[in-house]
Biopython code that builds the backbone (N, CA, C, O; Angstrom):
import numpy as np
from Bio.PDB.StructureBuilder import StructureBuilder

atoms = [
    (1, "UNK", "N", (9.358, -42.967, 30.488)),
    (1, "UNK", "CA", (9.763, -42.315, 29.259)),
    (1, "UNK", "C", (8.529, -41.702, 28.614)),
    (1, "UNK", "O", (7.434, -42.252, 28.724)),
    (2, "UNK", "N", (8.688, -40.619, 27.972)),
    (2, "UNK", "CA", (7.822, -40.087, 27.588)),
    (2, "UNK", "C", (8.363, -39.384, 26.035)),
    (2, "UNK", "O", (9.487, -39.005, 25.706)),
    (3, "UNK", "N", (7.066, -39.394, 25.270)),
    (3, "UNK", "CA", (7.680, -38.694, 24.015)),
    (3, "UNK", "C", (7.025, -39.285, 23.083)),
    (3, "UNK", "O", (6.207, -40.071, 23.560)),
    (4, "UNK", "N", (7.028, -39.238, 21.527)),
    (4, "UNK", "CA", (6.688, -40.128, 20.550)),
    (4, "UNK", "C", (7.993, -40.683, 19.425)),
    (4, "UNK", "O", (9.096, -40.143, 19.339)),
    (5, "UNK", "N", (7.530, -41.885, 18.626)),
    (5, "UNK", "CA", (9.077, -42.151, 18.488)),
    (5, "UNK", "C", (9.372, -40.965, 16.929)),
    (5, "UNK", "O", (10.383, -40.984, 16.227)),
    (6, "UNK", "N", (8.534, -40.328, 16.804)),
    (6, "UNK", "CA", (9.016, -38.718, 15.792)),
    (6, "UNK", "C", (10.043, -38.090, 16.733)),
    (6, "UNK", "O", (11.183, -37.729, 16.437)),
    (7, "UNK", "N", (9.432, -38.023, 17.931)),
    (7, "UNK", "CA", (10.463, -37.227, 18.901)),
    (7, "UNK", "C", (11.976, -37.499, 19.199)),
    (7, "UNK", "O", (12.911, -36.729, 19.423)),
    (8, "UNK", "N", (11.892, -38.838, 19.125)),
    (8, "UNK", "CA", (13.031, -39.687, 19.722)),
    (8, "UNK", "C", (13.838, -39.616, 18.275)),
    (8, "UNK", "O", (15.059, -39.508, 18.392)),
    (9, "UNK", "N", (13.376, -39.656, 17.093)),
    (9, "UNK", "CA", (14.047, -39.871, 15.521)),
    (9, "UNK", "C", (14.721, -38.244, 15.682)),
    (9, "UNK", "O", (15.831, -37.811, 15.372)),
    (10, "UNK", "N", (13.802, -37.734, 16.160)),
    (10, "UNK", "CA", (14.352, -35.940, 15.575)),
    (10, "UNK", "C", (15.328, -35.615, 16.813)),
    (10, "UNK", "O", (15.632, -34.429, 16.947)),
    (11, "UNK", "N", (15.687, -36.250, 17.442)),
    (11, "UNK", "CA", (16.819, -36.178, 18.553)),
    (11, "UNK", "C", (18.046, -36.754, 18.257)),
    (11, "UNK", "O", (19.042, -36.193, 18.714)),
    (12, "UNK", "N", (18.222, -38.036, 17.400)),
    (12, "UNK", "CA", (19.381, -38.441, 17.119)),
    (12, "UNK", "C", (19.816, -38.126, 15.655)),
    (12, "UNK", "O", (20.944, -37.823, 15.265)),
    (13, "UNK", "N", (18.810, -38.247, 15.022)),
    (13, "UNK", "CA", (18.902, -38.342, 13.456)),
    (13, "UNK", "C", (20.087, -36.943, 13.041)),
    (13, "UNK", "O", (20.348, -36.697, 11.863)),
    (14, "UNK", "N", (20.734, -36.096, 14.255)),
    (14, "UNK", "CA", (21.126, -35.060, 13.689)),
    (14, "UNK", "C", (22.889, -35.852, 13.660)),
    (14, "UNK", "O", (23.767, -35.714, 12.809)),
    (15, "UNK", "N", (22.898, -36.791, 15.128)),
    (15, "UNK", "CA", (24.007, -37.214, 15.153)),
    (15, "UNK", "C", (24.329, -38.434, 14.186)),
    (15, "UNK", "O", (25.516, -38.676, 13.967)),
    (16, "UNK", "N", (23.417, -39.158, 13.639)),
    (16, "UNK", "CA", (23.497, -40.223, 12.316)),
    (16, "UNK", "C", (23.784, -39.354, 11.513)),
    (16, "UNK", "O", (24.807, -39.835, 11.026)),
    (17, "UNK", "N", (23.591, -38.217, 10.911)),
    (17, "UNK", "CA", (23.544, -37.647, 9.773)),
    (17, "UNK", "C", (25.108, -37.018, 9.626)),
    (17, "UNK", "O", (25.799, -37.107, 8.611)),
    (18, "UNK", "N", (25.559, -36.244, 11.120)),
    (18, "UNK", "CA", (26.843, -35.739, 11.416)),
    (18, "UNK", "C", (27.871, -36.738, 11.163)),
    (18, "UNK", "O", (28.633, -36.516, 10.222)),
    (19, "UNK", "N", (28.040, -37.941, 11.936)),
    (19, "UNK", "CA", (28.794, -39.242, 11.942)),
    (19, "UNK", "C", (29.303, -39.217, 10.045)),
    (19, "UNK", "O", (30.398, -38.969, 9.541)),
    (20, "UNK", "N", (28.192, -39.526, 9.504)),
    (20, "UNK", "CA", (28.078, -40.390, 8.358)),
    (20, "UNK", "C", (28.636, -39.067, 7.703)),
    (20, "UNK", "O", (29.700, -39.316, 7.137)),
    (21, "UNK", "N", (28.260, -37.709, 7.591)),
    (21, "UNK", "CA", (28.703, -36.395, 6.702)),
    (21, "UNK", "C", (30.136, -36.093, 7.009)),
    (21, "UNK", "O", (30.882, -35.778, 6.082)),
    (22, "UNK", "N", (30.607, -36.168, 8.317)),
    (22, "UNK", "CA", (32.257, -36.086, 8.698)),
    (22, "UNK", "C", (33.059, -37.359, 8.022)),
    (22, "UNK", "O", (33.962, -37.333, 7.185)),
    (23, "UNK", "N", (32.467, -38.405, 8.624)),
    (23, "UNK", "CA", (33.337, -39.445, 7.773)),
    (23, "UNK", "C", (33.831, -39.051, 6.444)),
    (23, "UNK", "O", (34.967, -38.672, 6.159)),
    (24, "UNK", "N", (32.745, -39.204, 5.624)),
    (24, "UNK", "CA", (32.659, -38.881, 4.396)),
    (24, "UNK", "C", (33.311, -38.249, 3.694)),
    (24, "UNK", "O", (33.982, -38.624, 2.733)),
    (25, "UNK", "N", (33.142, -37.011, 4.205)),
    (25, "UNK", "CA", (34.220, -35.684, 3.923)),
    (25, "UNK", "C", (35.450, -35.656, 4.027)),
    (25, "UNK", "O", (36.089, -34.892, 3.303)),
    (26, "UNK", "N", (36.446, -36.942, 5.469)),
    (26, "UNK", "CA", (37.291, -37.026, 5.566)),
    (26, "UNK", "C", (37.779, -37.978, 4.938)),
    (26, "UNK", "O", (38.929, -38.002, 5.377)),
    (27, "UNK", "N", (37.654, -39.169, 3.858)),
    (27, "UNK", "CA", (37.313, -39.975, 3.301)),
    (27, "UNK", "C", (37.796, -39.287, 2.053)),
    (27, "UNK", "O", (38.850, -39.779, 1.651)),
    (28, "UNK", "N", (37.353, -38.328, 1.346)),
    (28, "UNK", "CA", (37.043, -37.796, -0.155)),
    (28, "UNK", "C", (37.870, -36.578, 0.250)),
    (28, "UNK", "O", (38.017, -35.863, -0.741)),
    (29, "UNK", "N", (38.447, -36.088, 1.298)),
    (29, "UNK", "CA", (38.944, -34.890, 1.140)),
    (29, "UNK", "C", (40.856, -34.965, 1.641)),
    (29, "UNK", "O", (41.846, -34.260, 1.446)),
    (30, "UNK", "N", (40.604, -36.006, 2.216)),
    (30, "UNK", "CA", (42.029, -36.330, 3.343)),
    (30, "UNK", "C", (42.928, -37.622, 2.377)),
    (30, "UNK", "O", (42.634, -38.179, 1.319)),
    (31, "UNK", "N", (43.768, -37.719, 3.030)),
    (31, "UNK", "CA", (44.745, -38.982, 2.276)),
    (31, "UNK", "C", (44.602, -39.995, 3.805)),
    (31, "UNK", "O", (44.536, -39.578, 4.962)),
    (32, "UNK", "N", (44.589, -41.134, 3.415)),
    (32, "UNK", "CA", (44.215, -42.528, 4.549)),
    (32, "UNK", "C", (45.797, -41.751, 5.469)),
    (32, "UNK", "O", (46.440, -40.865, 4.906)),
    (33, "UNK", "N", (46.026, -42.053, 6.280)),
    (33, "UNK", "CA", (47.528, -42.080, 6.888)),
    (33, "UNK", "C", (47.659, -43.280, 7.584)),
    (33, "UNK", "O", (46.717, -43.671, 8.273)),
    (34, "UNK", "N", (48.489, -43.795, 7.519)),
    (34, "UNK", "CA", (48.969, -45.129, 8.318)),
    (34, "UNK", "C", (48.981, -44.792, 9.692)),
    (34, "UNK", "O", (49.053, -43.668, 10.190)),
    (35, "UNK", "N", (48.900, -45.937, 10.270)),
    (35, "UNK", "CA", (48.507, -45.774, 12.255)),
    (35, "UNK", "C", (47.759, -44.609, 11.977)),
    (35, "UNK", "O", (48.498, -43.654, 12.216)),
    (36, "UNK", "N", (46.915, -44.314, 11.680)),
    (36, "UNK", "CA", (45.446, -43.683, 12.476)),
    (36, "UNK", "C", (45.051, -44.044, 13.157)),
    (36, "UNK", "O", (44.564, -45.148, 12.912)),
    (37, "UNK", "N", (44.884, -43.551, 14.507)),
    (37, "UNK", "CA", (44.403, -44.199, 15.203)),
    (37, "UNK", "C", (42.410, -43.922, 15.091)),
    (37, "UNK", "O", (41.473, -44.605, 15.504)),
    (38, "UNK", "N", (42.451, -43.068, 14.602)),
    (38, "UNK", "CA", (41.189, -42.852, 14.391)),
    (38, "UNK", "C", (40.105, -43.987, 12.811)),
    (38, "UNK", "O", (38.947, -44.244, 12.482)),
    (39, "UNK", "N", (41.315, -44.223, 12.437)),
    (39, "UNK", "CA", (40.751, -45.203, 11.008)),
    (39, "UNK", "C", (39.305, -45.797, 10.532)),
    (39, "UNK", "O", (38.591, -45.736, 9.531)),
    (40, "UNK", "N", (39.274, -46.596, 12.223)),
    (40, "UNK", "CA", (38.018, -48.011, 12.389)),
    (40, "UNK", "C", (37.253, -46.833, 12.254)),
    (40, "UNK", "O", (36.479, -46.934, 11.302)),
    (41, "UNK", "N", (37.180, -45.801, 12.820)),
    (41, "UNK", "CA", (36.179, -44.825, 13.270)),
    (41, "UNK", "C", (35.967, -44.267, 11.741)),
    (41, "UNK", "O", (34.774, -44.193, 11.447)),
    (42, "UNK", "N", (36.637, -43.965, 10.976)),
    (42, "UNK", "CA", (36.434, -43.131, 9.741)),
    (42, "UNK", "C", (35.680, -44.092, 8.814)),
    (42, "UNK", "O", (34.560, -43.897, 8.342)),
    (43, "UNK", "N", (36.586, -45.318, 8.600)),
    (43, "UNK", "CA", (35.823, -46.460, 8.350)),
    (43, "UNK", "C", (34.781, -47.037, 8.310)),
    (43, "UNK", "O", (34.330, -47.575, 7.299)),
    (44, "UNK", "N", (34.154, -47.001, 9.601)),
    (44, "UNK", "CA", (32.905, -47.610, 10.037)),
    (44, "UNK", "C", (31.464, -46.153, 9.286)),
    (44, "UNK", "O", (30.297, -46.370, 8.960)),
    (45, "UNK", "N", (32.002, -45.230, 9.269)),
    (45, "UNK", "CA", (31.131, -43.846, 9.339)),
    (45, "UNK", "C", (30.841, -43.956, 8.170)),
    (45, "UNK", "O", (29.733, -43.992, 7.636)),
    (46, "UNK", "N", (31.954, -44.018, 7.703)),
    (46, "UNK", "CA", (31.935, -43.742, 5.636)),
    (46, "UNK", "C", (31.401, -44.452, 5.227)),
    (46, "UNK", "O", (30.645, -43.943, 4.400)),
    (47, "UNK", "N", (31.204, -46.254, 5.326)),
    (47, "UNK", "CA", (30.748, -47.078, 5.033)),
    (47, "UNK", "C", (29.331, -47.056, 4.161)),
    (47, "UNK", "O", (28.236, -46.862, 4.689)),
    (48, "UNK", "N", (29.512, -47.264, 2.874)),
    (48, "UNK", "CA", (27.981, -47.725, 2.538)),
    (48, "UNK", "C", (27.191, -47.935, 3.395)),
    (48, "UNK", "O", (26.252, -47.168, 3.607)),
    (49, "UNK", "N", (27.385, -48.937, 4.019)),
    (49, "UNK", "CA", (26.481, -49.698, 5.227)),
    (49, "UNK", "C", (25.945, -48.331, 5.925)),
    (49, "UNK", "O", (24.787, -47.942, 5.771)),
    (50, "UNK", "N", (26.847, -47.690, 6.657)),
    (50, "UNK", "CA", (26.700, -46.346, 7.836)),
    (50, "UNK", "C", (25.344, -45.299, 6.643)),
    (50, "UNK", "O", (24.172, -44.950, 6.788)),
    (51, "UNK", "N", (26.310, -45.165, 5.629)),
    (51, "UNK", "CA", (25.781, -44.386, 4.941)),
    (51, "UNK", "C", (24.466, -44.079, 4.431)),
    (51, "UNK", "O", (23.927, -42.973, 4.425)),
    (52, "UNK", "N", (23.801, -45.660, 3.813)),
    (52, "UNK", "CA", (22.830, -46.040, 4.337)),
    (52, "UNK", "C", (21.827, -46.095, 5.159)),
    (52, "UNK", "O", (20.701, -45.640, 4.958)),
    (53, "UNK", "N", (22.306, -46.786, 6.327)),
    (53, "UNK", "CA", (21.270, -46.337, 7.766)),
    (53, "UNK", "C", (21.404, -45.110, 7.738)),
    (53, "UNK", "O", (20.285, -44.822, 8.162)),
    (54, "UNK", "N", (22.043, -43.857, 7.522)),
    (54, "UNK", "CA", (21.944, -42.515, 7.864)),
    (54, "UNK", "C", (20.470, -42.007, 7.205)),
    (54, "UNK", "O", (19.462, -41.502, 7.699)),
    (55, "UNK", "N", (20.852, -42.392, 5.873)),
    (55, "UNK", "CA", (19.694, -42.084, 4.873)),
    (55, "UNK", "C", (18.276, -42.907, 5.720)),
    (55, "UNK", "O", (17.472, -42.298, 6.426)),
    (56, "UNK", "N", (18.249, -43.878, 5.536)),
    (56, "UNK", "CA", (17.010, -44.630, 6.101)),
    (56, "UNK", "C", (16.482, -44.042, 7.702)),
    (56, "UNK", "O", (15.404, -44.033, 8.297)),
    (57, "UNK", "N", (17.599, -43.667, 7.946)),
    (57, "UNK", "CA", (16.975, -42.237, 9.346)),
    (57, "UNK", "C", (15.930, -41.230, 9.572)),
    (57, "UNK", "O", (14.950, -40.930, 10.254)),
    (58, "UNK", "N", (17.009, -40.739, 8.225)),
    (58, "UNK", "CA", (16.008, -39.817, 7.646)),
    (58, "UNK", "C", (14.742, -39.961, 7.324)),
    (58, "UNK", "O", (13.803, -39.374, 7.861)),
    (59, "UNK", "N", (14.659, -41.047, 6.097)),
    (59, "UNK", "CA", (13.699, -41.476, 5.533)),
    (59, "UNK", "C", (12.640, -41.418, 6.518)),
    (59, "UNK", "O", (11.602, -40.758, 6.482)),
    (60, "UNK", "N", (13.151, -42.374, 7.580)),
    (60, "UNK", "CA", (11.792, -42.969, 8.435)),
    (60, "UNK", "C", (11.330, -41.824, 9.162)),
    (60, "UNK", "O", (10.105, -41.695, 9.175)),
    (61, "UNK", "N", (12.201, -40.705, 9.949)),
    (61, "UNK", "CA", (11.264, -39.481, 10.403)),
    (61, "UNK", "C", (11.264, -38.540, 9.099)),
    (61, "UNK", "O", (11.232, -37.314, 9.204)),
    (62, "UNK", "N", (11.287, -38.968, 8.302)),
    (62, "UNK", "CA", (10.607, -38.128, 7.335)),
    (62, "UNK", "C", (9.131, -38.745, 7.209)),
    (62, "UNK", "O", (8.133, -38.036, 7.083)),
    (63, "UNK", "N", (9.103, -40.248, 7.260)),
    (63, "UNK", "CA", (7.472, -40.747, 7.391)),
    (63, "UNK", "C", (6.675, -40.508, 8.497)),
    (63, "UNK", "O", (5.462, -40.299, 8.529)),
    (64, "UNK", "N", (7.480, -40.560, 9.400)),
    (64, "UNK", "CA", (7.164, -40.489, 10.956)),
    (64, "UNK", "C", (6.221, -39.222, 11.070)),
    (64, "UNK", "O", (5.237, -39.162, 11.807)),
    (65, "UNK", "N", (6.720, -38.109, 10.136)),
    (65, "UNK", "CA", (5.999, -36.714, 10.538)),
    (65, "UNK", "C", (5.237, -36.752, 9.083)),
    (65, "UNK", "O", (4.348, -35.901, 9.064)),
    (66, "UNK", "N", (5.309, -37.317, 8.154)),
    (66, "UNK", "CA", (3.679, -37.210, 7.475)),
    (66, "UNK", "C", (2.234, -36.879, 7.792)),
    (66, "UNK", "O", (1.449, -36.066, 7.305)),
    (67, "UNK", "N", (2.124, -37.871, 8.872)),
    (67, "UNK", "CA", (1.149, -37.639, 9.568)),
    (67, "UNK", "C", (0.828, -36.296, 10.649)),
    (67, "UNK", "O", (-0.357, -36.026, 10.848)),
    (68, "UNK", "N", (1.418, -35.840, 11.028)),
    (68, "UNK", "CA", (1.541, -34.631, 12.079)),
    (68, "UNK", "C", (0.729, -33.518, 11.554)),
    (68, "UNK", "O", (0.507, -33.166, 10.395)),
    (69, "UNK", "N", (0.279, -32.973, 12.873)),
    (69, "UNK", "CA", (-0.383, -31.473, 12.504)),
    (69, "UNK", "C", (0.867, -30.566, 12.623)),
    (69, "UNK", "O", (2.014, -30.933, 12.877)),
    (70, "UNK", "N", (0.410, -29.284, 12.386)),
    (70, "UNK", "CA", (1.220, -28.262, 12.017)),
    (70, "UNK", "C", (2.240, -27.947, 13.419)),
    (70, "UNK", "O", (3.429, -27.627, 13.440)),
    (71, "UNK", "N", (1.104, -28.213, 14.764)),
    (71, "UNK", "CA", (1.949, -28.017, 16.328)),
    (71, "UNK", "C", (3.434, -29.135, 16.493)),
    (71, "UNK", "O", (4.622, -28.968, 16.768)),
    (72, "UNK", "N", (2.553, -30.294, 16.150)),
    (72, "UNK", "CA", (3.192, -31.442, 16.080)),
    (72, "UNK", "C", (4.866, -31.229, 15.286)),
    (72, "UNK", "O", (5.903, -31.550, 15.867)),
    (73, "UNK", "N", (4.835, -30.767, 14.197)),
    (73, "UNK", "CA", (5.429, -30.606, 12.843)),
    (73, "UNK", "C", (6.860, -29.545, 13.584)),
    (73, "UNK", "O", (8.069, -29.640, 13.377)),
    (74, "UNK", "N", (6.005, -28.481, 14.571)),
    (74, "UNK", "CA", (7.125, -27.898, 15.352)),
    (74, "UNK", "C", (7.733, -28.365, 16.283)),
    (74, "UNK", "O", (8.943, -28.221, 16.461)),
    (75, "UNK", "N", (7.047, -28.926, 16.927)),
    (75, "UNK", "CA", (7.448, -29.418, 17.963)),
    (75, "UNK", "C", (8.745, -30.459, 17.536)),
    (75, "UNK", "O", (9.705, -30.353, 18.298)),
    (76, "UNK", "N", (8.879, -31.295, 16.595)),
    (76, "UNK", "CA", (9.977, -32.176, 16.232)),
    (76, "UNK", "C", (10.919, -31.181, 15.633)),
    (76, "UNK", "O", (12.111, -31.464, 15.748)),
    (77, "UNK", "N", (10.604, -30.032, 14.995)),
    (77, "UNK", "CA", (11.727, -29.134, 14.139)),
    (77, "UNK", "C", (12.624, -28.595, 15.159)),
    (77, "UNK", "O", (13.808, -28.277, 15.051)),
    (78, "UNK", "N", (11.788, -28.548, 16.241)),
    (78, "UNK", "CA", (12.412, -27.438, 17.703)),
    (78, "UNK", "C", (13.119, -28.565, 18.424)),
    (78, "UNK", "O", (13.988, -28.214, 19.221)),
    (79, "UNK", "N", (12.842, -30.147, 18.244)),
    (79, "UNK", "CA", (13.657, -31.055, 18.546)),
    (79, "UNK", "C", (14.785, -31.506, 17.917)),
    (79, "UNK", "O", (15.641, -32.076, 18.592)),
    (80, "UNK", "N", (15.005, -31.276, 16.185)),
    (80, "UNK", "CA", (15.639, -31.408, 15.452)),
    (80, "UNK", "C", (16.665, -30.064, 15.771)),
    (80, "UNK", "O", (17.856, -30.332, 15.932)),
    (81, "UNK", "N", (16.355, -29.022, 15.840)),
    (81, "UNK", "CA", (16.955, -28.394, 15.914)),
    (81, "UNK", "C", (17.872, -28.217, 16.910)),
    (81, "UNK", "O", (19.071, -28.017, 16.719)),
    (82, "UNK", "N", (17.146, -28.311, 18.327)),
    (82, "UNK", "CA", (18.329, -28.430, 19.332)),
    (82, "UNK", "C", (19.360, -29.576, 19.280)),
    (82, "UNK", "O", (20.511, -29.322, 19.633)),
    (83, "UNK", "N", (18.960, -31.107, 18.771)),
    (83, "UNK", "CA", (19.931, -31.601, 18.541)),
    (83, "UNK", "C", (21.096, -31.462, 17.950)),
    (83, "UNK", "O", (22.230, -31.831, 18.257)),
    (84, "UNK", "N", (20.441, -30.579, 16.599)),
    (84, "UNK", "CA", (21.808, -30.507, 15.578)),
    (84, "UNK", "C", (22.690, -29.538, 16.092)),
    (84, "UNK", "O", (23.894, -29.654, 15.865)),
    (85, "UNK", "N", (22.122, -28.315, 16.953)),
    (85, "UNK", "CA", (22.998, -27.437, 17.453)),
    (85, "UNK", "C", (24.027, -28.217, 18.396)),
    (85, "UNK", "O", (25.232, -28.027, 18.228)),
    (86, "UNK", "N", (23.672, -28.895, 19.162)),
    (86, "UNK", "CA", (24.580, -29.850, 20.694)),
    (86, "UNK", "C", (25.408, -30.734, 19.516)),
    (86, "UNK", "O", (26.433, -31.323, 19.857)),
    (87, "UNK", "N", (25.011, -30.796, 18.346)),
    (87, "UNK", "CA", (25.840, -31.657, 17.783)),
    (87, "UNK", "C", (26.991, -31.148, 17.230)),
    (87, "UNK", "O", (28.042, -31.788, 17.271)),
    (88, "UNK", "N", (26.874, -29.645, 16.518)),
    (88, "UNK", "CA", (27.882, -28.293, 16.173)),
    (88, "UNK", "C", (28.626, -28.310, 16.930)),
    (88, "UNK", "O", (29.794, -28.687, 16.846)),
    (89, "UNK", "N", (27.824, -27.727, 18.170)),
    (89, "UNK", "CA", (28.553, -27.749, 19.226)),
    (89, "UNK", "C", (30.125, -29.216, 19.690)),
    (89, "UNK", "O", (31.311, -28.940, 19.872)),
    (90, "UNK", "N", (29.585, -30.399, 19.736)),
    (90, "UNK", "CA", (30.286, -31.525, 19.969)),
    (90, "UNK", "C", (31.671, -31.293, 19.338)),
    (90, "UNK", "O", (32.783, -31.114, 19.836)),
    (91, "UNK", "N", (31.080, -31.377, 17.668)),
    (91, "UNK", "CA", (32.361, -31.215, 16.824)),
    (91, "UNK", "C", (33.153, -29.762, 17.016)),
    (91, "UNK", "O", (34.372, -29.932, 17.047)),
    (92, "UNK", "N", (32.833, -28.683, 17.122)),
    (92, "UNK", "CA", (33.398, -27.381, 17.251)),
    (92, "UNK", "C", (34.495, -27.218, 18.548)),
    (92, "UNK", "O", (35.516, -26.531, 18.534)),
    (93, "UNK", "N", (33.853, -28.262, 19.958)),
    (93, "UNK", "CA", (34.759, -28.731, 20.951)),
    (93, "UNK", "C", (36.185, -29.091, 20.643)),
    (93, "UNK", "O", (37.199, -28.514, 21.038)),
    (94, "UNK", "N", (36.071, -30.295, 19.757)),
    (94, "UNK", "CA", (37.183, -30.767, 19.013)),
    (94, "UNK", "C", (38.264, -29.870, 18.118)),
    (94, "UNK", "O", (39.494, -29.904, 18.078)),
    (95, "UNK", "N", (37.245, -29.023, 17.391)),
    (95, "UNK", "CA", (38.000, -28.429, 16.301)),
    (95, "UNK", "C", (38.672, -27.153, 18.106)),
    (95, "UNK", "O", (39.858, -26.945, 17.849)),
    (96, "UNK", "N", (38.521, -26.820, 18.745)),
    (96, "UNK", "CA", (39.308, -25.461, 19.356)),
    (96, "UNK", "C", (40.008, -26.418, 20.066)),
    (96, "UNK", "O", (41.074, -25.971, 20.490)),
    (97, "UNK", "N", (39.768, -27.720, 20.386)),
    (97, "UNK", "CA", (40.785, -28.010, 21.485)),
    (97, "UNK", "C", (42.077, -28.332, 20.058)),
    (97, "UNK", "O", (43.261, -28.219, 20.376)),
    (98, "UNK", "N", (41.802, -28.638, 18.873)),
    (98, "UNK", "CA", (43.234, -28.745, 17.778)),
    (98, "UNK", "C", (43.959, -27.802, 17.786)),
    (98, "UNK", "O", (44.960, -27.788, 17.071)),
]
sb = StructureBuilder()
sb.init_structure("model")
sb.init_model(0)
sb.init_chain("A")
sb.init_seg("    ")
for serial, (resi, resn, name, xyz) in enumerate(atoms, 1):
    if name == "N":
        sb.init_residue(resn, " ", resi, " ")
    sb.init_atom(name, np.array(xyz, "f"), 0.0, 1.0, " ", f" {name:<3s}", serial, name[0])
structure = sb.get_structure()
């Protein structure tokens, strides 16, 4: 394995952030429906708890790259970035197959 753990934070942190922002939204925007089968899942996302670790994600590669030079600084943005796109992507799958 190779990488630093800035690298490894700016790779997932897009899908903690997605999880916890969909929940959420569906949570505050939707009415609960009985037999959901999706529920535990909305549940677990929305959660303070979830909500939480999402933030503290952040937080920590937000400390993580304090230290970084300016190459460095891209190099995780260009990692951040492709994640969050594959992550658009993930959910956008869903939304055309509805």
């Amino acid at each position: 394995m190779t990488g630093s753990l800035a690298e490894l934070y700016a790779a997932v942190t897009p899908c903690a952030l997605g999880y916890a922002q969909v929940a959420r939204y569906i949570t505050q925007h939707y009415p609960r429906l009985p037999n959901n089968p999706y529920q535990t899942w909305i549940d677990t996302y929305a959660s303070e708890e979830f909500q939480h670790a999402a933030q503290e994600t952040v937080d920590f590669l937000t400390a993580l790259c304090k230290p970084l030079n300016p190459s460095q600084l891209a190099e995780i943005q260009q990692i951040f970035t492709t994640a969050t796109r594959m992550e658009i992507a993930f959910w956008q799958m869903g939304l055309d197959l509805a």
